[in-house]
Every structure is written in C-alpha cells, then in structure tokens.
C-alpha positions as CSV (number, residue, x, y, z in Angstrom):
1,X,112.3,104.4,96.4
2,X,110.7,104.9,93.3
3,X,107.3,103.7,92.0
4,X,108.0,100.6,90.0
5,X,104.8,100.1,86.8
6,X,103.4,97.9,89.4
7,X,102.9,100.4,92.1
8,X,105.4,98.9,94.1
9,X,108.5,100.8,95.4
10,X,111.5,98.9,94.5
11,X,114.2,97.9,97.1
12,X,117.0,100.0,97.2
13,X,120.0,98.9,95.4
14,X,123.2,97.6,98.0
15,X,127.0,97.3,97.4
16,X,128.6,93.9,98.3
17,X,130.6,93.2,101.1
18,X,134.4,93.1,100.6
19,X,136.0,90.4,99.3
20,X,137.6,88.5,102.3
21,X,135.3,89.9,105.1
22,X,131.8,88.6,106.6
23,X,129.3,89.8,104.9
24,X,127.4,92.9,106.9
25,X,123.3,92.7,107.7
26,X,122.5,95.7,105.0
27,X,119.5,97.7,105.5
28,X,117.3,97.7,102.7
29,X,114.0,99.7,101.9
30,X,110.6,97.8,101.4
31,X,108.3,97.8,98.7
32,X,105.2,100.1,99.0
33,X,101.9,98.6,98.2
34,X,100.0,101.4,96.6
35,X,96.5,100.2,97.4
36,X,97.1,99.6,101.0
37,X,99.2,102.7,101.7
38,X,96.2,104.6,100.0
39,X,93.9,102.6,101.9
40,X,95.4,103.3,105.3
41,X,95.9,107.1,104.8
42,X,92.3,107.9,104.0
43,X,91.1,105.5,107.1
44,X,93.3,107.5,109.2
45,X,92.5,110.7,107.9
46,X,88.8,110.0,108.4
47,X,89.5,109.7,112.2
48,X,92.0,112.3,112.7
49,X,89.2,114.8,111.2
50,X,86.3,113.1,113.2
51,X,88.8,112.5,116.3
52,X,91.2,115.3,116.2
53,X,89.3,117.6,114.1
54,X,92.6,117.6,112.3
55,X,93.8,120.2,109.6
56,X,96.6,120.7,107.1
57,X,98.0,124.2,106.7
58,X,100.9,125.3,103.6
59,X,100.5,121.9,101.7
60,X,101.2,123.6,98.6
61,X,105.0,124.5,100.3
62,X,105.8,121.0,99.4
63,X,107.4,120.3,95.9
64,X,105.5,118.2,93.9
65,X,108.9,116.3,92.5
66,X,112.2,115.7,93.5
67,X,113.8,115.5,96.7
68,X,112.5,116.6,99.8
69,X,113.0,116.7,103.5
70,X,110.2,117.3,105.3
71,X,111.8,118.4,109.4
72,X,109.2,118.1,111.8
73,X,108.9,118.6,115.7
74,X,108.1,115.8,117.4
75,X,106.0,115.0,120.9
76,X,103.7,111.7,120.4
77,X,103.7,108.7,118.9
78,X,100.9,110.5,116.3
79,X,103.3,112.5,114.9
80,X,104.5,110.0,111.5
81,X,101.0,109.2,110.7
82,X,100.0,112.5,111.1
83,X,102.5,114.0,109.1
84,X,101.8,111.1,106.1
85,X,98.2,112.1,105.7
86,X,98.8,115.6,106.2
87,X,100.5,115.5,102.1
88,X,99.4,114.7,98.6
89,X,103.5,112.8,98.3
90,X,103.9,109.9,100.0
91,X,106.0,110.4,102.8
92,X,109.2,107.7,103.6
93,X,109.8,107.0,107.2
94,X,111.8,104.1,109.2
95,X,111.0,102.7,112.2
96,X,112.4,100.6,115.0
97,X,112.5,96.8,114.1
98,X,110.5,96.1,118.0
99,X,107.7,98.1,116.9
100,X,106.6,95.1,114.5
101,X,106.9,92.3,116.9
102,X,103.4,91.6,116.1
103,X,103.1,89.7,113.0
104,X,100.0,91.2,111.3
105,X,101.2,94.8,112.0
106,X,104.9,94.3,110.7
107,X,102.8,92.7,107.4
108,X,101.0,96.0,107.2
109,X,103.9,98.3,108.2
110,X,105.5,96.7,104.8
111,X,102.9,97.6,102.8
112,X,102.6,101.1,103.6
113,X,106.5,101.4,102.8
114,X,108.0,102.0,106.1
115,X,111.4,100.0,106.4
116,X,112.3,98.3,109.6
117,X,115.3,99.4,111.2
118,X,117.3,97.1,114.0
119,X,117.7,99.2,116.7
120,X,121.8,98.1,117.3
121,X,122.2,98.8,113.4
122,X,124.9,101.3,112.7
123,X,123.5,104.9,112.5
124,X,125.5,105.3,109.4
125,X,123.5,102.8,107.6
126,X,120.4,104.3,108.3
127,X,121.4,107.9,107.2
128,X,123.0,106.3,104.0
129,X,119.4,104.5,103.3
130,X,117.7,108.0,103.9
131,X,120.0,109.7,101.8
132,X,119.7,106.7,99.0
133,X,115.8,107.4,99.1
134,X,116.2,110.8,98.6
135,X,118.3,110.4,95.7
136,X,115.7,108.5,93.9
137,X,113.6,111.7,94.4
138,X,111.7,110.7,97.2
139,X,110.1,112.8,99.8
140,X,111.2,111.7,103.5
141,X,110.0,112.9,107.0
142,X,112.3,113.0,109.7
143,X,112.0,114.3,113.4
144,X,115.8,115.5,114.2
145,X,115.4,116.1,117.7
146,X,116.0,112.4,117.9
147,X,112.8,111.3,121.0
148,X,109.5,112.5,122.1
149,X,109.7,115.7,123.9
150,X,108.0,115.6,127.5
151,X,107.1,119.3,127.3
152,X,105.5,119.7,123.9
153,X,108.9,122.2,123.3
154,X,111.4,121.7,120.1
155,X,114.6,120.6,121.7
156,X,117.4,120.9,119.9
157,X,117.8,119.1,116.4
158,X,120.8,116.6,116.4
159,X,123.1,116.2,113.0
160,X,120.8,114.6,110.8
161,X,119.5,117.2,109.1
162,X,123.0,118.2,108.0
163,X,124.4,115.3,106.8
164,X,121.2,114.3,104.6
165,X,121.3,117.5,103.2
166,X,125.0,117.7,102.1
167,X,124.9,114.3,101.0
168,X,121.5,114.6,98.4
169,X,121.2,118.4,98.0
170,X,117.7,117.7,99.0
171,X,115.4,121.0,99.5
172,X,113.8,121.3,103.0
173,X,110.6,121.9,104.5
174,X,109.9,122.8,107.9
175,X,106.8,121.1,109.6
176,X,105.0,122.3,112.8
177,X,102.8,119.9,114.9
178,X,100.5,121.7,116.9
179,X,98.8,119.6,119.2
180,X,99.7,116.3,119.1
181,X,101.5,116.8,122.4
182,X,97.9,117.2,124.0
183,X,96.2,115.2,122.5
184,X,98.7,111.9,122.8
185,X,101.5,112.5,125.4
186,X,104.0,110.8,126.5
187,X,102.9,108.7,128.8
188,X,98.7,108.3,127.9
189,X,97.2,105.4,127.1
190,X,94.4,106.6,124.4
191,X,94.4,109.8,122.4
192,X,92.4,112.7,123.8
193,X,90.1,114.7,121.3
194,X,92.1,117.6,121.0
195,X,92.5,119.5,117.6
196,X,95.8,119.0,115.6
197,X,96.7,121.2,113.3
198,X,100.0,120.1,110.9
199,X,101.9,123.2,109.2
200,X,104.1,123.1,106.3
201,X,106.4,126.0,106.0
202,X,108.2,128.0,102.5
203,X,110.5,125.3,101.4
204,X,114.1,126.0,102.0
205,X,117.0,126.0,100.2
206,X,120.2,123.6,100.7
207,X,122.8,127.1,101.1
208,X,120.0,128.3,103.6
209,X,120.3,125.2,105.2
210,X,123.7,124.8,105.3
211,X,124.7,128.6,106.5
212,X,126.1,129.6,109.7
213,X,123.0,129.4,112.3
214,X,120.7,127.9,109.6
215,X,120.3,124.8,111.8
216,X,119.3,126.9,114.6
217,X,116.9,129.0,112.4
218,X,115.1,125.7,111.1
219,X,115.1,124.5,114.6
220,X,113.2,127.9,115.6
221,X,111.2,127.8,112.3
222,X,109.7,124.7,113.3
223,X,108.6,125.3,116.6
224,X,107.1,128.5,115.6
225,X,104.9,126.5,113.2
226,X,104.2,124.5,116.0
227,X,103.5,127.1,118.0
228,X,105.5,125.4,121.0
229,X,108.4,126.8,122.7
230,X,112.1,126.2,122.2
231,X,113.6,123.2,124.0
232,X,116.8,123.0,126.4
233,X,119.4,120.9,125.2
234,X,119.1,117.9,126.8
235,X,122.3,116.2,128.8
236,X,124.6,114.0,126.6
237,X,123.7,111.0,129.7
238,X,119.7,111.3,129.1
239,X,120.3,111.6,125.1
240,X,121.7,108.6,125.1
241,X,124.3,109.6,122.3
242,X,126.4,112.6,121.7
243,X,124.8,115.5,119.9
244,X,127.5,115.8,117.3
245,X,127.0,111.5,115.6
246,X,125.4,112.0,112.0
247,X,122.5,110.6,112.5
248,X,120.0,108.4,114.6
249,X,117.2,106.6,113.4
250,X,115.4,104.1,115.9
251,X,113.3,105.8,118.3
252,X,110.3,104.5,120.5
253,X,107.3,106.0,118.0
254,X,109.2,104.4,114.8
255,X,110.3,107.2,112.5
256,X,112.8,108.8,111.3
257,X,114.6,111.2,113.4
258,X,117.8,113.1,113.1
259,X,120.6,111.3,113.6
260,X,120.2,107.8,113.1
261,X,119.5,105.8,116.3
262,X,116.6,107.9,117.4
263,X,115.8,108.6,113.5
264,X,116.6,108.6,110.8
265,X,111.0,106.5,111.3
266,X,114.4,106.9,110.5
267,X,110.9,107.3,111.8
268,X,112.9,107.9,108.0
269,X,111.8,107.5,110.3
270,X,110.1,108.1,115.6
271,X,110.9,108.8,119.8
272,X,111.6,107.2,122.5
C-alpha cells in the first residue's frame, strides 16, 4: 500500500476471475487518508500517555524502509492501536468486517487504512493481501496467536508468520505488550489506568525466521518482551481451526493475526 502524491494509499492491484467461472468477492486494501490517520494517532497517543501512562521501548529496531512484520502478543482489544502509535511507520492492519457495523466508525476505520475483512472470506485471501502489502514495502502488524489470550500468556503462534515470510522475504520484529492485559481484559467494559509499556525487539532476519525452532524462539522472544509467560497450546475444538491452516485474519479486536481467520487486523490485522 503505497503512499500515492495525494497521501492516499492506493488499492491494491487484483487478478481477474477465470474466464468461464463467477467471478470471486476479492479483498482489496483501502486508501489511507494521511490527515486523519495522523490525526487519530496523536489523539490516541495523548490518552494512552495521560490514561495509561503509556511508553514505547526499541523504536529505533524498526527499519525505516522496506518490508516489515511487526509480531506482537496479543491480550485486549488495545493492542492494534497501541501498537500503531507506538511507531514513527504507519502500521497496516485488517479487521473483521462486524466491527464496522456502525456507519461513522467503518467511515473512519477507512481513513486510517485498515481494510475490512468478511469474516467467511477465505484465509488465503487475506494472507495473499498481507503478503501483497508487504511487497509494496509496507510495514504490517500481526498478532499470530490468532485471539485474545484470557491469561495475559503468549500462546502459541499459528502459521502466519511463516507463510508471510516465505512469501515476501519480509524482515521481522518481535513486539512485546506489557500491560494491556491489565489494563483492558477480556471481558471489562472500560480500560483501567494501568501503565502499558510496548517493546520492539532487534529485527530479525528471514533464515532466522525460517530455521528449525525459529518459530518457537520468536514466540518466546515475544513474550519475554512482554514480560508474560508462555501459553499452552490451546485444543484444536476451542481454536476454532487447525493449528497447521496458513493463515487467519478476522478476530474479535479487528487485526491481523496469524493465520487468516483470526488475523491476518489481519488485525493485518485482532482476537476473538
């Protein structure tokens, strides 16, 4: 999704359906408004600081260009905004079509550049649109353990990471969220003021990646910048999908996850 002269974000390019078939509902990336995603990051930055007394730790891990995953734990519904204003990049994310039911916030959801994702779309669409973003050098957040964790622990990442990475070649960064599982849980209605703290990691190579256990090391890379504790892997019934799909992408908090139906909002990128 790159910046067009206007400050827009163009839509990304689609192939056509087959000759002789129906065509297929493609998923397409929005156009970012730069003055109202600018806008909308400093207004939540202001009350993250006054709220959360919120800080940003190893922003100069994150490569200015090209791109870049950013792989973050994730345990409230705070964790895509916080994540957005926590970098000097903008920060692509997708999120479940339901989330924008109400008219004026799907409007403003546009402009900030975070692409609406049907929840029964294929997985495999939504990792393709990640992996097209990155491509065009964008930087991307996902949360590849697919939901909101109940414990505040880093459960095990699905396939996502994987697959985006082979596909683009994109360099990695391992985010830590301390604190938004306190201050937001599952289940509460308003945020409590508890301090948030968002760390970026050293950036990490796609052969590091990639190696034998490198999943597993991100994984426990992660939660040690969050300082939370490893998760259990959850059963395949309470999932909802088997751990080995490539990808998920709509989850309950609207960002991009791992694999695409609890990702890819998608929460690019959220939980459930």
């Amino acid at each position: 999704m790159s910046a067009a002269p206007d400050g827009n974000v163009p839509a990304s390019n689609q192939g056509k359906a087959p000759a002789g078939r129906e065509p297929r509902r493609v998923l397409r990336s929005v156009q970012r408004s730069a003055f109202w995603w600018n806008l909308s990051k400093y207004t939540v930055m202001a009350f993250c600081k006054l709220w959360f007394r919120h800080r940003a730790e190893g922003r100069e891990n994150i490569p200015a260009s090209g791109p870049v995953l950013l792989v973050a734990n994730h345990s409230s519904y705070l964790d895509p905004p916080l994540v957005g204003i926590s970098t000097k990049r903008w920060v692509g994310f997708l999120a479940q079509a339901g989330l924008a039911g109400f008219a004026p916030l799907k409007w403003w959801m546009a402009q900030v550049g975070v692409t609406l994702i049907d929840r029964n779309a294929p997985s495999k669409d939504a990792m393709r649109l990640v992996a097209d973003n990155l491509n065009q050098g964008e930087a991307v957040g996902i949360f590849p353990e697919g939901t909101r964790s109940k414990d505040g622990s880093v459960g095990p990442f699905r396939t996502g990471v994987e697959f985006l990475v082979r596909r683009t070649g994109a360099m990695v960064v391992p985010v830590g969220i301390d604190g938004a599982s306190r201050a937001y849980p599952r289940g509460a209605i308003f945020p409590r003021p508890r301090k948030i703290v968002v760390r970026f990691g050293e950036v990490w190579s796609p052969e590091r990646v990639l190696a034998p256990g490198g999943i597993e090391a991100l994984r426990q890379r992660v939660a040690e910048l969050a300082a939370a504790p490893l998760g259990e892997r959850r059963p395949a019934a309470e999932s909802g999908r088997s751990s080995t799909e490539p990808g998920s992408v709509a989850n309950g908090s609207g960002t991009v996850v791992g694999s695409p139906a609890d990702t890819p909002s998608s929460s690019a990128g959220g939980g459930a």
